[in-house]
Structure formats: C-alpha cells, structure tokens
N, CA, C and O atoms as a GROMACS GRO file, in nm:
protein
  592
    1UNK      N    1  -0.868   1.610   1.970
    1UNK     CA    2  -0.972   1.533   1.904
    1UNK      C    3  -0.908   1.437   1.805
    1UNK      O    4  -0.817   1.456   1.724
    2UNK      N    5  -0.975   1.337   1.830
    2UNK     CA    6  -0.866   1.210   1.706
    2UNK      C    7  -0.946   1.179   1.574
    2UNK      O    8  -1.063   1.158   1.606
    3UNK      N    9  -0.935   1.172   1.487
    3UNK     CA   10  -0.911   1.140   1.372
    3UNK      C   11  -1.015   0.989   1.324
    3UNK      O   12  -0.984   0.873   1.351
    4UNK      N   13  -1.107   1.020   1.267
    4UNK     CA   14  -1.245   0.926   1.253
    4UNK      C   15  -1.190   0.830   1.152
    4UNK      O   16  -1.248   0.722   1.134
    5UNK      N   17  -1.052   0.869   1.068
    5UNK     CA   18  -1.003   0.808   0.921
    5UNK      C   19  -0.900   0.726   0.983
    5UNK      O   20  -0.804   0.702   0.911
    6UNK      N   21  -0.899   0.688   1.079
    6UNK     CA   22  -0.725   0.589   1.152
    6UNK      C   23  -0.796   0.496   1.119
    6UNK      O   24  -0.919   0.493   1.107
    7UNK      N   25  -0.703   0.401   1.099
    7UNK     CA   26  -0.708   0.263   1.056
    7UNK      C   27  -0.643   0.161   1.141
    7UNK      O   28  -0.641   0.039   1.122
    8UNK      N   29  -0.607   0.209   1.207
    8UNK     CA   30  -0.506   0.156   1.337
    8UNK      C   31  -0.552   0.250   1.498
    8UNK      O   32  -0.606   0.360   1.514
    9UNK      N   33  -0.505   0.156   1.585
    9UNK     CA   34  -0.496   0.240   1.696
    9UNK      C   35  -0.419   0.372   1.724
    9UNK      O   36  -0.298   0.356   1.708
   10UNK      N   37  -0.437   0.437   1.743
   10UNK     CA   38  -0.357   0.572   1.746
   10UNK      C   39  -0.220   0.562   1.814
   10UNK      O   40  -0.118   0.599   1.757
   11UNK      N   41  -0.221   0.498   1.962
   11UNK     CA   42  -0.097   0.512   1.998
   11UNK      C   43  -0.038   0.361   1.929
   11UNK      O   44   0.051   0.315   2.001
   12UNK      N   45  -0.060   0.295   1.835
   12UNK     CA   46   0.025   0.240   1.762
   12UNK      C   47   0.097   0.268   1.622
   12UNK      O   48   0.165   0.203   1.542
   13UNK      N   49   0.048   0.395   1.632
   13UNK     CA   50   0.083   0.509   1.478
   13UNK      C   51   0.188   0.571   1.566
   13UNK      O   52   0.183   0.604   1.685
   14UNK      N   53   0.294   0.579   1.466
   14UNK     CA   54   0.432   0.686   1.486
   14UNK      C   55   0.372   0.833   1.443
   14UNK      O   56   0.276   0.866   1.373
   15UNK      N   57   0.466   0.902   1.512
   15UNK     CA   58   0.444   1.030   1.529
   15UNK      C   59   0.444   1.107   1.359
   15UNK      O   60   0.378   1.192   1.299
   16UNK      N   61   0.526   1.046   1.339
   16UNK     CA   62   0.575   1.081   1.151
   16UNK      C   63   0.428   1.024   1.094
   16UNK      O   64   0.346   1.099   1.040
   17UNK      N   65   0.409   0.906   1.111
   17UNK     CA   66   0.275   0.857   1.031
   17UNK      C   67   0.163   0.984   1.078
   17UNK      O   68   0.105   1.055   0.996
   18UNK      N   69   0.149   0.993   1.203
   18UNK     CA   70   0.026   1.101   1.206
   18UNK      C   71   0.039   1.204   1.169
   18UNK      O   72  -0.064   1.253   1.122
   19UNK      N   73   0.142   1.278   1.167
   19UNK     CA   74   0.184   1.391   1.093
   19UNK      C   75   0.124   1.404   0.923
   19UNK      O   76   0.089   1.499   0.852
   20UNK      N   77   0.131   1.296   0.911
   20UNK     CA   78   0.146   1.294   0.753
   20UNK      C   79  -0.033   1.275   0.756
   20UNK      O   80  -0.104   1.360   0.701
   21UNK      N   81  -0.090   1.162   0.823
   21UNK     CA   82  -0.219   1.213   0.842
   21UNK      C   83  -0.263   1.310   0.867
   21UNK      O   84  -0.281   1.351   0.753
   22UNK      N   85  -0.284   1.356   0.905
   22UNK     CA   86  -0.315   1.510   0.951
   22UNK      C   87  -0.274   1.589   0.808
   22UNK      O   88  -0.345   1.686   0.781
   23UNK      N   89  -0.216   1.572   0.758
   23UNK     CA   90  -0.197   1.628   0.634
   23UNK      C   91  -0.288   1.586   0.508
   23UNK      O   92  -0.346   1.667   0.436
   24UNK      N   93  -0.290   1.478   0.498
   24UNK     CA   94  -0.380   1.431   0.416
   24UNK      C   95  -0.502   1.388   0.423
   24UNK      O   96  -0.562   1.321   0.338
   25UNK      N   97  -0.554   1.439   0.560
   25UNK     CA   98  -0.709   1.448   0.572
   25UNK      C   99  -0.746   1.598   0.558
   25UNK      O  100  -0.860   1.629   0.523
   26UNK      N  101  -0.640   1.707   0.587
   26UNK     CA  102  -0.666   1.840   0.568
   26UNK      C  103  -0.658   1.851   0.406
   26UNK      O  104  -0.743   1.916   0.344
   27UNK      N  105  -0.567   1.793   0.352
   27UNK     CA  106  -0.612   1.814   0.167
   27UNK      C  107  -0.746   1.734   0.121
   27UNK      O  108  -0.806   1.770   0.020
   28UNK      N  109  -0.785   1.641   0.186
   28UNK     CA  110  -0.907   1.608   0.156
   28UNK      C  111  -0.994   1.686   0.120
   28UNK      O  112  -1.035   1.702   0.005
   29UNK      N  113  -1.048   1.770   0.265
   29UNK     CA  114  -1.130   1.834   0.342
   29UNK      C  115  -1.142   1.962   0.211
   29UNK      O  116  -1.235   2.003   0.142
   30UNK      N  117  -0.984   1.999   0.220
   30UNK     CA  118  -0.988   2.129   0.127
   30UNK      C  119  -0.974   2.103  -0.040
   30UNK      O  120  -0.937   2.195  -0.113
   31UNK      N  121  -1.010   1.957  -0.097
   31UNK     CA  122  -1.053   1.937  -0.244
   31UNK      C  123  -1.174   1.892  -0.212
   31UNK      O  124  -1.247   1.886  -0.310
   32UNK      N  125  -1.229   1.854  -0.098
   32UNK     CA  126  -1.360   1.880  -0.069
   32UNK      C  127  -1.447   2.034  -0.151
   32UNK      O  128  -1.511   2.061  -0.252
   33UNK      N  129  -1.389   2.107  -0.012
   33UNK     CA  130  -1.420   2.224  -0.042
   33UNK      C  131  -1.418   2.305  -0.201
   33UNK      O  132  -1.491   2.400  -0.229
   34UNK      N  133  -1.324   2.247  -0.287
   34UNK     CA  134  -1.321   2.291  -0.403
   34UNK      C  135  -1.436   2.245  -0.483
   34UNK      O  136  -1.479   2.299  -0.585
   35UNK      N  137  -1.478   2.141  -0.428
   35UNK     CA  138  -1.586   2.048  -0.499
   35UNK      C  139  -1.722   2.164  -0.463
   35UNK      O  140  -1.814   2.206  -0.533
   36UNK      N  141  -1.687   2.186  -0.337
   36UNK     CA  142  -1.831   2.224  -0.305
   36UNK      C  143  -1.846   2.353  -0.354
   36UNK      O  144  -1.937   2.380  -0.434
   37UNK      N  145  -1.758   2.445  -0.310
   37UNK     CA  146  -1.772   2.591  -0.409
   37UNK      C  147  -1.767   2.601  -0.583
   37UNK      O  148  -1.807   2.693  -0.654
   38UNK      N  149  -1.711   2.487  -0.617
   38UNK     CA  150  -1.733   2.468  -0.767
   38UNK      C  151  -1.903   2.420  -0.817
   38UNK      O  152  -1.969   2.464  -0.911
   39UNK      N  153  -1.939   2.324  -0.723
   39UNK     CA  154  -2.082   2.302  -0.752
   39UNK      C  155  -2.184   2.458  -0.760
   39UNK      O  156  -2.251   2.523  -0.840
   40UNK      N  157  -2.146   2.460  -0.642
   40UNK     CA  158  -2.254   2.617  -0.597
   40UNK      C  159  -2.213   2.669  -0.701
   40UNK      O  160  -2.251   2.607  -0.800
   41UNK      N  161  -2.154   2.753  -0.723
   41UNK     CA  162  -2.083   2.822  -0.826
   41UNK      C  163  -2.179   2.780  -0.987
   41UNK      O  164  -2.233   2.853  -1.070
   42UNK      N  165  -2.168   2.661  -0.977
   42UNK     CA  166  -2.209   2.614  -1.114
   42UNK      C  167  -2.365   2.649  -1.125
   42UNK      O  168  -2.414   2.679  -1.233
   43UNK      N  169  -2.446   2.642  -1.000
   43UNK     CA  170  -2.551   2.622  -0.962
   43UNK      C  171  -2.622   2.753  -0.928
   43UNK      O  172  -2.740   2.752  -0.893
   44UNK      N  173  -2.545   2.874  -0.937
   44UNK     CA  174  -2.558   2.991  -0.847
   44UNK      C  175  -2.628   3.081  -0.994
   44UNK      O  176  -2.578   3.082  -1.107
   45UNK      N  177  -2.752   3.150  -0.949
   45UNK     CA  178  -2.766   3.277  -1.070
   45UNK      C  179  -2.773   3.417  -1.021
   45UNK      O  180  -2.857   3.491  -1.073
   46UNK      N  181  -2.690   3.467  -0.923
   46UNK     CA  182  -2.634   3.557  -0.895
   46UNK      C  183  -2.507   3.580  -0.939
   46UNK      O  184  -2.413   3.513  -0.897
   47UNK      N  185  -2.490   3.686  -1.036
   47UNK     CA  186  -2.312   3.668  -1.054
   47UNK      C  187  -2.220   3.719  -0.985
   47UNK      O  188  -2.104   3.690  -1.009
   48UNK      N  189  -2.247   3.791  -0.902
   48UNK     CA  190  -2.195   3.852  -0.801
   48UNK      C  191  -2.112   3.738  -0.697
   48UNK      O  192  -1.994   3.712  -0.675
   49UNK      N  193  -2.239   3.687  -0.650
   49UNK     CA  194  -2.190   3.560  -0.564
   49UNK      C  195  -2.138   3.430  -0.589
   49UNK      O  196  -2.089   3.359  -0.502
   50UNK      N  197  -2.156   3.381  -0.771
   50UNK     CA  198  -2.070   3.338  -0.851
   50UNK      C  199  -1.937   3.312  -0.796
   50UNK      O  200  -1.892   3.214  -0.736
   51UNK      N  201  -1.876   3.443  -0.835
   51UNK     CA  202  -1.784   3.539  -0.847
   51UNK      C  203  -1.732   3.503  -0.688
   51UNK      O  204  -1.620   3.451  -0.686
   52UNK      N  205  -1.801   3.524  -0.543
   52UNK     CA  206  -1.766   3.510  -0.441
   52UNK      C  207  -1.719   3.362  -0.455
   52UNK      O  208  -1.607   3.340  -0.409
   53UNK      N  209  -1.768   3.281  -0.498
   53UNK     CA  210  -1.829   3.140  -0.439
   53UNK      C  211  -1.673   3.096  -0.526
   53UNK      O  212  -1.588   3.036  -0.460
   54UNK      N  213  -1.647   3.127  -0.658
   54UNK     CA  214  -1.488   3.062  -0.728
   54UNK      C  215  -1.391   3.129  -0.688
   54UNK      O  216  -1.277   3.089  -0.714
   55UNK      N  217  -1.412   3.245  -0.616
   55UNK     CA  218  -1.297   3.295  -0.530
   55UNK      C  219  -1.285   3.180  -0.432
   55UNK      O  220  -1.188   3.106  -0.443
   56UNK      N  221  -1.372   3.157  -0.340
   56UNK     CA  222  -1.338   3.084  -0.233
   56UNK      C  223  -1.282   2.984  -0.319
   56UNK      O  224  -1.161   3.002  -0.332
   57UNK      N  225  -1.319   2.901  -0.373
   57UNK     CA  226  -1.297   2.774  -0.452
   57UNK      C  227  -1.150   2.796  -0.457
   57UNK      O  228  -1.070   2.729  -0.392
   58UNK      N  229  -1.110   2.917  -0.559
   58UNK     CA  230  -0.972   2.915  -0.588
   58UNK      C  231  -0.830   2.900  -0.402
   58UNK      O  232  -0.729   2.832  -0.383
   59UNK      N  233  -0.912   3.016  -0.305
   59UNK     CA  234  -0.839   2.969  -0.190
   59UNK      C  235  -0.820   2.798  -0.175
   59UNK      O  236  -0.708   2.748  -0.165
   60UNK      N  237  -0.894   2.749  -0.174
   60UNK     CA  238  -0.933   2.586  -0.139
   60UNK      C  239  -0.823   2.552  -0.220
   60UNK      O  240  -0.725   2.498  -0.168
   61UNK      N  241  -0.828   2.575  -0.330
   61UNK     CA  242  -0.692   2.498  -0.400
   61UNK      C  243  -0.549   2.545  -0.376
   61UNK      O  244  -0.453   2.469  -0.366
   62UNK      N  245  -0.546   2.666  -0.368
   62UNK     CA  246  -0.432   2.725  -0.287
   62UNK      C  247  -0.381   2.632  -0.136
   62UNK      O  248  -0.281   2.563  -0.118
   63UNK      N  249  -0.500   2.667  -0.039
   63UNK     CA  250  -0.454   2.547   0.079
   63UNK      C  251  -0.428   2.429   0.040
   63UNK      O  252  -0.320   2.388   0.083
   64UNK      N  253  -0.512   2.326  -0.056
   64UNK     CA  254  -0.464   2.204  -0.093
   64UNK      C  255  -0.284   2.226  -0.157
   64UNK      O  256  -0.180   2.165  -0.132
   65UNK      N  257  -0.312   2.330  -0.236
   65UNK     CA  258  -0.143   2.301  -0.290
   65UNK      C  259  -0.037   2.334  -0.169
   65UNK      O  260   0.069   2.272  -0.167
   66UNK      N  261  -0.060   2.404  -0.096
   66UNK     CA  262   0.040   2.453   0.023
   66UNK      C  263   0.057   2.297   0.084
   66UNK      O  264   0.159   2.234   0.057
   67UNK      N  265  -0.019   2.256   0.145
   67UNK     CA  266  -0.080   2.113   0.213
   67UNK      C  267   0.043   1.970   0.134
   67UNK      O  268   0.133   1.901   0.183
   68UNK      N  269  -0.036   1.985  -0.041
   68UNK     CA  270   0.075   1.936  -0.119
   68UNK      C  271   0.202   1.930  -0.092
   68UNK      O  272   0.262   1.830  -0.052
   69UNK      N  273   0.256   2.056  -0.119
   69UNK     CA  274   0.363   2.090  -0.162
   69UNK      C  275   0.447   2.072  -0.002
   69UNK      O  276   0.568   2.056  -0.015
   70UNK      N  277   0.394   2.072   0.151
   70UNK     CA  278   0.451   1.991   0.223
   70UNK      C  279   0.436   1.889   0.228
   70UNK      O  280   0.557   1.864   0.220
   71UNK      N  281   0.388   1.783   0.235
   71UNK     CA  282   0.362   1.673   0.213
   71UNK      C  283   0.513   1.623   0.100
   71UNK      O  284   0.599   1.536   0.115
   72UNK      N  285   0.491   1.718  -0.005
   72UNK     CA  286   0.639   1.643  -0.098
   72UNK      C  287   0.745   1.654  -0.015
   72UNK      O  288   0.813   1.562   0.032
   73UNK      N  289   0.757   1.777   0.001
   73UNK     CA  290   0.853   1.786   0.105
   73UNK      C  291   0.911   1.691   0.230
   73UNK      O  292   1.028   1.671   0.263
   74UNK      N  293   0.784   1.636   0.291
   74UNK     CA  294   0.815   1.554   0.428
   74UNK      C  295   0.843   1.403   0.387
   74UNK      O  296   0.941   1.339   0.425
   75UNK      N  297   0.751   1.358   0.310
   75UNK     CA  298   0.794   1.207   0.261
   75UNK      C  299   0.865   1.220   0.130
   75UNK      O  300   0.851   1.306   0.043
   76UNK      N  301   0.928   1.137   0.131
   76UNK     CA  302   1.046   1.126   0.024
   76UNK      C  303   0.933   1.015  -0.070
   76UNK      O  304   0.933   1.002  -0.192
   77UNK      N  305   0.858   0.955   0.014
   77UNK     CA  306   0.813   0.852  -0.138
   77UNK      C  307   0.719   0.952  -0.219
   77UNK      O  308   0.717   0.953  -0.343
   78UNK      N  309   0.635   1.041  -0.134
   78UNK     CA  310   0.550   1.088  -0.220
   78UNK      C  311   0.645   1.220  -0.344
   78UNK      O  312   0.622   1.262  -0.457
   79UNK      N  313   0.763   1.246  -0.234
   79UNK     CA  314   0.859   1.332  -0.344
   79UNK      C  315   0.876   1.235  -0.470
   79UNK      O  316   0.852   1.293  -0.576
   80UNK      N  317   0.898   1.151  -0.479
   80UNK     CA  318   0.954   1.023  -0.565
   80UNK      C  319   0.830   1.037  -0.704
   80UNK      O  320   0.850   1.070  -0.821
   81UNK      N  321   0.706   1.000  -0.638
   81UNK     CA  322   0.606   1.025  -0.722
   81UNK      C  323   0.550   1.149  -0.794
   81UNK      O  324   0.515   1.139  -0.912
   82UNK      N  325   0.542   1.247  -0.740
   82UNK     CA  326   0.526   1.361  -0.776
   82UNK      C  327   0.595   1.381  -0.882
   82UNK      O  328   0.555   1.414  -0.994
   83UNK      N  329   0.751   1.351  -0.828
   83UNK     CA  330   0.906   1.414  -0.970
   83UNK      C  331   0.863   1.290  -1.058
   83UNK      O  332   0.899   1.292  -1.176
   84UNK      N  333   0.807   1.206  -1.023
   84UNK     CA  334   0.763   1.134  -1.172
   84UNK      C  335   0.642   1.187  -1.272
   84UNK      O  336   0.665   1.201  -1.392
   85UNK      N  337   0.510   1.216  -1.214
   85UNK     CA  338   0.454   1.249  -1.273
   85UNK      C  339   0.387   1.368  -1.273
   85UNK      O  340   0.285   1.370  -1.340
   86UNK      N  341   0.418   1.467  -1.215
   86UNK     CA  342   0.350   1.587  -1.200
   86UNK      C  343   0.427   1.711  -1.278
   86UNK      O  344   0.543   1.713  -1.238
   87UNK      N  345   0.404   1.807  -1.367
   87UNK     CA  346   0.379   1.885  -1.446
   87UNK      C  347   0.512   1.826  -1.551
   87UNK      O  348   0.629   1.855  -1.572
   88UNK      N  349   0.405   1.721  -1.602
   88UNK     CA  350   0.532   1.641  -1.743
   88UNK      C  351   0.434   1.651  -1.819
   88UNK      O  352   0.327   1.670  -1.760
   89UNK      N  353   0.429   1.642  -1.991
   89UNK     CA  354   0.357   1.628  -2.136
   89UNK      C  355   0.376   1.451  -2.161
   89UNK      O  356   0.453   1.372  -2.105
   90UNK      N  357   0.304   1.434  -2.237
   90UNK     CA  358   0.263   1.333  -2.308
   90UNK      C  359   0.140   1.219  -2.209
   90UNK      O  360   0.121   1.223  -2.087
   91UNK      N  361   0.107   1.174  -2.259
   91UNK     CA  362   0.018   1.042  -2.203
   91UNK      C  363   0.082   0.994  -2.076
   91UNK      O  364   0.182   0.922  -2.069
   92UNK      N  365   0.010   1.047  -1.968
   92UNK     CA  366   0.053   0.975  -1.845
   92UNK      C  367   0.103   0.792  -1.835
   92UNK      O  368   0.196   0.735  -1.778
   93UNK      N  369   0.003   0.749  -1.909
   93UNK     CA  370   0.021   0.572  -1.875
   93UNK      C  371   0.155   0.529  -2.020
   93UNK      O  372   0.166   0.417  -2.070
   94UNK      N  373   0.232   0.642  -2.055
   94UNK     CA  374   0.340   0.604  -2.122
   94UNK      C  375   0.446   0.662  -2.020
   94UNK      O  376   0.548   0.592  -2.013
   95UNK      N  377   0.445   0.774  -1.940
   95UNK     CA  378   0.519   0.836  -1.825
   95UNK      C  379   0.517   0.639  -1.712
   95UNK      O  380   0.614   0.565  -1.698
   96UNK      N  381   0.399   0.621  -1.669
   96UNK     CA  382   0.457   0.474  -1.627
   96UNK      C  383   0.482   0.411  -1.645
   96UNK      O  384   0.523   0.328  -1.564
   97UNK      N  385   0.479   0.396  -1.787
   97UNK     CA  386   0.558   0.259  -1.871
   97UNK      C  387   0.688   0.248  -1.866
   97UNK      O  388   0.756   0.149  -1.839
   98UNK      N  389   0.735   0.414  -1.910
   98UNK     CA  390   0.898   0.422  -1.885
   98UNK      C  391   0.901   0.430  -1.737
   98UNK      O  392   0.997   0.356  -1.715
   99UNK      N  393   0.874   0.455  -1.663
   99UNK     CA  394   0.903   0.459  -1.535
   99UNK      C  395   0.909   0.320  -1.478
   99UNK      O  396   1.009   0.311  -1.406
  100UNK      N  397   0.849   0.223  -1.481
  100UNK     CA  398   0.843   0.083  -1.491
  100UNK      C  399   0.962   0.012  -1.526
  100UNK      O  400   1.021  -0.074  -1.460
  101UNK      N  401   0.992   0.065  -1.652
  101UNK     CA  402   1.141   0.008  -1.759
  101UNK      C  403   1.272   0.040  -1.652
  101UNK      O  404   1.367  -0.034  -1.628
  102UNK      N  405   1.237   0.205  -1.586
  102UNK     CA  406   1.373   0.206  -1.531
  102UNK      C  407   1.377   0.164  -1.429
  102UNK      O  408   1.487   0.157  -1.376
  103UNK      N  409   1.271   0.124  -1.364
  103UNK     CA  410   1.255   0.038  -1.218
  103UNK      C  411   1.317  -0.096  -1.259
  103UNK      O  412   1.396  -0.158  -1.188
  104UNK      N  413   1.282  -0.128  -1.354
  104UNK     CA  414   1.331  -0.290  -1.442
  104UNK      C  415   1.490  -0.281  -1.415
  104UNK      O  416   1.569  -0.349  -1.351
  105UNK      N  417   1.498  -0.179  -1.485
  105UNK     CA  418   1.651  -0.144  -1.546
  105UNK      C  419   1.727  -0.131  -1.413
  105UNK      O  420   1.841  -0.174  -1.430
  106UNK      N  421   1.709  -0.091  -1.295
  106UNK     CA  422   1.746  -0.047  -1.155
  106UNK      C  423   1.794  -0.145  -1.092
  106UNK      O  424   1.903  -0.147  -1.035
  107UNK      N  425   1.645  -0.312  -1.101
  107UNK     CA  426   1.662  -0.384  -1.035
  107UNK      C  427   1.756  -0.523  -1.091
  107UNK      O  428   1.789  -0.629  -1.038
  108UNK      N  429   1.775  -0.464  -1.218
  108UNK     CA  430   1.905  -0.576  -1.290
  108UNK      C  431   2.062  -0.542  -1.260
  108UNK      O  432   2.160  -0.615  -1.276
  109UNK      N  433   2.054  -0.401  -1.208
  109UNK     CA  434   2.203  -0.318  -1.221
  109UNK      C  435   2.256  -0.217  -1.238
  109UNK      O  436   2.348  -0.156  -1.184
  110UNK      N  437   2.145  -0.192  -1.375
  110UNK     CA  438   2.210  -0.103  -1.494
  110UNK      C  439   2.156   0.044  -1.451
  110UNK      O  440   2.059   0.071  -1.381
  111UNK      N  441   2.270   0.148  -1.531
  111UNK     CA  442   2.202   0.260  -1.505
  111UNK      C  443   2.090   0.320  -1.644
  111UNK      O  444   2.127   0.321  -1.761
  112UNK      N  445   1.937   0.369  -1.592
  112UNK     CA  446   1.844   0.383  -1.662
  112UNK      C  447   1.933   0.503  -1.770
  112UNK      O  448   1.943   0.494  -1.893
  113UNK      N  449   1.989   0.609  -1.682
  113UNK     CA  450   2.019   0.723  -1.798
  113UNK      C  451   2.098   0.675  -1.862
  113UNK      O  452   2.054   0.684  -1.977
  114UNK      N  453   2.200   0.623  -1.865
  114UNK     CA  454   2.294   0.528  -1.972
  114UNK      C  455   2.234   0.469  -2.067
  114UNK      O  456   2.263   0.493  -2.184
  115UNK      N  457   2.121   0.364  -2.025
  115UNK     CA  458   1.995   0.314  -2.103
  115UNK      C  459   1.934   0.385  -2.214
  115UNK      O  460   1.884   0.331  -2.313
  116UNK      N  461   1.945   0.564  -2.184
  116UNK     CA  462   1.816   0.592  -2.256
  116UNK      C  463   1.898   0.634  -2.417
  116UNK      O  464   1.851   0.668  -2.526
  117UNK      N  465   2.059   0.608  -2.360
  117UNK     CA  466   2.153   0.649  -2.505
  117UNK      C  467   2.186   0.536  -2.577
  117UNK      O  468   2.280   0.528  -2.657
  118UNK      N  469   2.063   0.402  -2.532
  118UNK     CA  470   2.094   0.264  -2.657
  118UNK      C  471   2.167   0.195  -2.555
  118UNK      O  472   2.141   0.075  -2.553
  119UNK      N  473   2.257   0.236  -2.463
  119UNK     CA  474   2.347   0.118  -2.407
  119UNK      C  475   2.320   0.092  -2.253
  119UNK      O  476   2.382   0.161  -2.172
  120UNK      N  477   2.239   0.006  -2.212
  120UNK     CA  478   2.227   0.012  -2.057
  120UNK      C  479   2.378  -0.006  -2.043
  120UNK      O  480   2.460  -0.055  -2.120
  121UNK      N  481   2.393   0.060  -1.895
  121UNK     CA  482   2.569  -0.001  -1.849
  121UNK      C  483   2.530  -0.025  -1.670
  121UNK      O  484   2.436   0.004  -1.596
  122UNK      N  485   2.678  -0.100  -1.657
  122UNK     CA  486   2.621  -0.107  -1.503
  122UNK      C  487   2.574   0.069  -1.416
  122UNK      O  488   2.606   0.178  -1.462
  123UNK      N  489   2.518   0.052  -1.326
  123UNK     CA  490   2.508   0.128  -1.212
  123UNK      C  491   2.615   0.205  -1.099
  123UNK      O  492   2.681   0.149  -1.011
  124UNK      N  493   2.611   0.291  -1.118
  124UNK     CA  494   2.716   0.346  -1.020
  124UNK      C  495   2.763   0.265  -0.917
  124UNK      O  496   2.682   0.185  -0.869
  125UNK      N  497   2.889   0.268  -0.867
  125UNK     CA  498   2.967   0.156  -0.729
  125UNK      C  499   2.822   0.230  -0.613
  125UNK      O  500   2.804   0.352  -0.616
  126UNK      N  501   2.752   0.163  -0.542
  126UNK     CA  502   2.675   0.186  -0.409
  126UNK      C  503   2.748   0.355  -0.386
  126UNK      O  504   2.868   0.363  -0.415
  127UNK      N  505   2.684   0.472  -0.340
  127UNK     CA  506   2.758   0.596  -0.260
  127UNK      C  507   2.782   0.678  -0.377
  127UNK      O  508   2.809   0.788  -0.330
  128UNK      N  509   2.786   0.686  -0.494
  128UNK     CA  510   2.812   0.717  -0.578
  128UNK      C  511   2.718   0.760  -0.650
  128UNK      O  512   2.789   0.837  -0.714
  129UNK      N  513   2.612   0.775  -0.696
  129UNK     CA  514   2.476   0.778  -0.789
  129UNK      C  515   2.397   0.795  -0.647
  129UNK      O  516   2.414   0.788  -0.526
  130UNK      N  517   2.286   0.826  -0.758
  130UNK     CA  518   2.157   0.900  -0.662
  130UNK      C  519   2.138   0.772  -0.590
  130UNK      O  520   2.184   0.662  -0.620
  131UNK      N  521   2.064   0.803  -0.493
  131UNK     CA  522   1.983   0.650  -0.426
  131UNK      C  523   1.851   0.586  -0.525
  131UNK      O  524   1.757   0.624  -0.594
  132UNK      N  525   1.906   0.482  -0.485
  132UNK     CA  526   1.819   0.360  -0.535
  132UNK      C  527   1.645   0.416  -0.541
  132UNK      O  528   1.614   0.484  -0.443
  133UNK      N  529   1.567   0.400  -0.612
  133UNK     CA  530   1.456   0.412  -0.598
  133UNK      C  531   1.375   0.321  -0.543
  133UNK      O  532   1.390   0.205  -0.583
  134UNK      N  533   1.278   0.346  -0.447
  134UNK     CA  534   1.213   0.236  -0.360
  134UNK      C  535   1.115   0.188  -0.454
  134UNK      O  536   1.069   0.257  -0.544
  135UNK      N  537   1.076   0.036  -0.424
  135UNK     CA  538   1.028  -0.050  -0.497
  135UNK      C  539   0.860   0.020  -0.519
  135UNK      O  540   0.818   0.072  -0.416
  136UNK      N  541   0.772   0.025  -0.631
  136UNK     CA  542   0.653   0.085  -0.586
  136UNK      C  543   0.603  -0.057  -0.630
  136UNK      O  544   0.638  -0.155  -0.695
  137UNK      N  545   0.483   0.002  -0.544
  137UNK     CA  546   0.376  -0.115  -0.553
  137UNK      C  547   0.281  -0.045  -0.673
  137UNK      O  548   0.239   0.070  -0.659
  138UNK      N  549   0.250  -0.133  -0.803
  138UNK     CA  550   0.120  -0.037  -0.888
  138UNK      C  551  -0.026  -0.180  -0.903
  138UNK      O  552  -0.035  -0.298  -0.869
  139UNK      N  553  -0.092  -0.105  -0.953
  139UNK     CA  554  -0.214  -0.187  -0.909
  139UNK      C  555  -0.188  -0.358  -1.032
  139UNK      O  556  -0.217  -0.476  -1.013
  140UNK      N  557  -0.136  -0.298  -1.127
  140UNK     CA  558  -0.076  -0.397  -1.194
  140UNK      C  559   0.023  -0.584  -1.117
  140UNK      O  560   0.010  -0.706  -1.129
  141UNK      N  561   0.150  -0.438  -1.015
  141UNK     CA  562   0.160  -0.552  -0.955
  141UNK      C  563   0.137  -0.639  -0.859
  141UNK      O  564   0.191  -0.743  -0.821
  142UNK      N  565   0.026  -0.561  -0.820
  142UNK     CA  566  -0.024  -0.614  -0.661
  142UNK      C  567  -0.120  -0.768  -0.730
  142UNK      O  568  -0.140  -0.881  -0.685
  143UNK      N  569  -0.167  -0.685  -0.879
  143UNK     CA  570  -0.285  -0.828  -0.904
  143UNK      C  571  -0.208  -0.912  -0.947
  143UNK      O  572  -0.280  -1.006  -0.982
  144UNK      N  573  -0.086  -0.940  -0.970
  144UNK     CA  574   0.035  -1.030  -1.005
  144UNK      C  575   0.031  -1.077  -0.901
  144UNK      O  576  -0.016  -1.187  -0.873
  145UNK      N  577   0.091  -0.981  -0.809
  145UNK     CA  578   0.073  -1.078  -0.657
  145UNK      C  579  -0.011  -1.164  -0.594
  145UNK      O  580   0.026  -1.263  -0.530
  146UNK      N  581  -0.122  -1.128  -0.612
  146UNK     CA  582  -0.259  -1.212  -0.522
  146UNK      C  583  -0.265  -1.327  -0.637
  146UNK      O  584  -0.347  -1.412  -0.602
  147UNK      N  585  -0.201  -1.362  -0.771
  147UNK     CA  586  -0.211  -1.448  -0.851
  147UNK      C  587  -0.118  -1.599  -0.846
  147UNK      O  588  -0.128  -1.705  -0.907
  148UNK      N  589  -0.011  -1.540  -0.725
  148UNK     CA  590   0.088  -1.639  -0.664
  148UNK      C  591   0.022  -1.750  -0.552
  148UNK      O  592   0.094  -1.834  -0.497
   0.00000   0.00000   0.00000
C-alpha cells in the first residue's frame, strides 16, 4: 500500500528516501496518537481509565522515541541536528545563534573550537578534523534567498 504523503512519484524516490519516509509518517501517526490519548485522558472522569488512556499515551511516546532515535541514526543530517539541539539548557534561539556563528566560522576556514578560546585559527588540513558540517537551510535564510 503506498503512502498518501509522497510528494513525488514513488518509483522516482530512492529506496533510502522511502525508508526514511516510512519513518516519519510512522512518528507522525504515533505523536498523533499521543495527542489523542492525552486529550481523552484530559477529558475522561473515570480514573481508572484515565490511568489506562496515559498509559497508552506514554507507549505512543516510547514508539515515537524508538522511531526517533532511528531515524538519528540513519540520516546523518538529522544526527547533525539533533547533537545540536536536543537535551542542551539555555534559550534554544541562542543554541542557533551560536550554531550559525560556527557555520560562519566553518565557511571562512577557521576552526569554531579554537574560536570559542578568543582566537579563531585556521581549520584542520582536509582528513584531519571532523567533517565539514553541511550547509543548513533556516527559515531566516531561505527569506534572504527569495529576496535575491
């Protein structure tokens, strides 16, 4: 059975792309489901079945995190994002600000961790240092873009 959420023809999707679909219509489905046993739940004056109804809820988030937690695993961009912002402190939209700076800092040369001791310096010789981080697109720069 195919997939009502393609955006493309199917046999013009790689096997890796559907994979990854299939993944992220099943976490949908199952923060769906969290939605929906959280409503009931909220809505319910039986406590008994309460009680049933945030159990299920809690499975639902369990499958979504399993679901997650491959998903990081299989794509490296969504690994990329995650190790940026997922279980860090302070104000998220300062987590992208610096994250931004060292994308800055990346695409001049320099290495960001060198940076963060006062002195940018160049970047490791290519083979040497982690890999390059892929360029992200944020909604910031896309409206830069359509402004060209």
């Amino acid at each position: 059975m195919g997939s009502e959420s393609l955006h493309a023809p199917r046999e013009r999707i790689s096997r890796r792309t559907l994979t990854i679909h299939h993944a992220i219509v099943s976490i949908k489905e199952e923060l769906d489901a969290v939605d929906w046993y959280q409503q009931r739940a909220d809505d319910c004056e039986d406590e008994e079945l309460k009680q049933i109804l945030l159990h299920n809820m809690r499975e639902e988030i369990e499958h979504a995190a399993m679901a997650l937690e491959w998903l990081r695993r299989y794509s490296p961009d969504v690994d990329e994002q995650f190790r940026t912002y997922l279980f860090t402190e302070g104000p998220i939209m300062e987590i992208e600000e610096e994250a931004e700076h060292e994308e800055a800092l990346e695409d001049l040369g320099l290495d960001p961790a060198a940076a963060k001791g006062g002195v940018a310096r160049p970047a490791e010789p290519e083979g040497k240092a982690r890999p390059a981080r892929a360029r992200r697109a944020t909604i910031g720069s896309l409206k830069a873009k359509g402004k060209d």
